[in-house]
C-alpha positions in Angstrom: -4.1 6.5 7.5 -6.6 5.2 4.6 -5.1 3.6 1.5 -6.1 2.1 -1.5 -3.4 -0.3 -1.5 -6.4 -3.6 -1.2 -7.9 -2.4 -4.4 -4.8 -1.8 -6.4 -3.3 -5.1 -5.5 -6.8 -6.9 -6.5 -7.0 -4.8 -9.7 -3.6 -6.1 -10.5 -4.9 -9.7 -9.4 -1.8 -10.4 -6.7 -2.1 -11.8 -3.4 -1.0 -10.4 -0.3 2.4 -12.5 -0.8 2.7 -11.6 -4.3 2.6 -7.8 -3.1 5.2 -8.4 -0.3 7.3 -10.3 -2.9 7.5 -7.3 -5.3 7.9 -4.6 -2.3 10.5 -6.7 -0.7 8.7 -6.5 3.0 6.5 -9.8 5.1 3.3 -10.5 4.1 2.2 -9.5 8.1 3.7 -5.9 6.9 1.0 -5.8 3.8 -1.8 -7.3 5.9 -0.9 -4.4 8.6 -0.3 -1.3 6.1 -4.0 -2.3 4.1 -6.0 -2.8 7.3 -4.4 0.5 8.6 -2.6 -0.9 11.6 0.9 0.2 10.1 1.9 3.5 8.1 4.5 2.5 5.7 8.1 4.2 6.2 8.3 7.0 3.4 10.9 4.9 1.3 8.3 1.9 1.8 5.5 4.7 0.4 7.8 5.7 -2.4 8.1 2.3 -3.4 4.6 1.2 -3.3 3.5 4.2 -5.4 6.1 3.3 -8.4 4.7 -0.6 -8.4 1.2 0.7 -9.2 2.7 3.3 -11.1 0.4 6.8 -9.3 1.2 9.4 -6.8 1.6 8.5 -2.9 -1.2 10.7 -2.7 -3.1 8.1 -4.6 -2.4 5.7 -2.5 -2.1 6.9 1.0 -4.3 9.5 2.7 -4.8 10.9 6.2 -7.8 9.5 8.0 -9.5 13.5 8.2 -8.8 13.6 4.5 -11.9 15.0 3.0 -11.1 14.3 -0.5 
């Protein structure tokens, strides 16, 4: 799954930590989820997409997505 959850967190200026602070998960779990090694659990998703304040579809997006 591609996301644009590296870019949001840098336009925000947060670290990885800062991010896992305000979604209540690890750091490893943010690290995972923006290099695509872990799709977030829909109420992980949810949550993601009200912190940055946009759609999941803003966010997340299936790998054969063509836009």
């Amino acid at each position: 799954m591609r996301n644009t959850l590296p870019e949001l967190r840098r336009d925000r200026g947060w670290s990885q930590q800062r991010l896992a602070d305000e979604l209540g998960v690890s750091r490893q779990t943010v690290i995972s989820i923006e290099k695509g090694r872990f799709d977030p659990s829909l109420p992980l998703a949810f949550r993601v997409a009200a912190l940055f304040d946009c759609r999941i579809e803003d966010v997340f997006a299936p790998e054969d997505d063509a836009d």
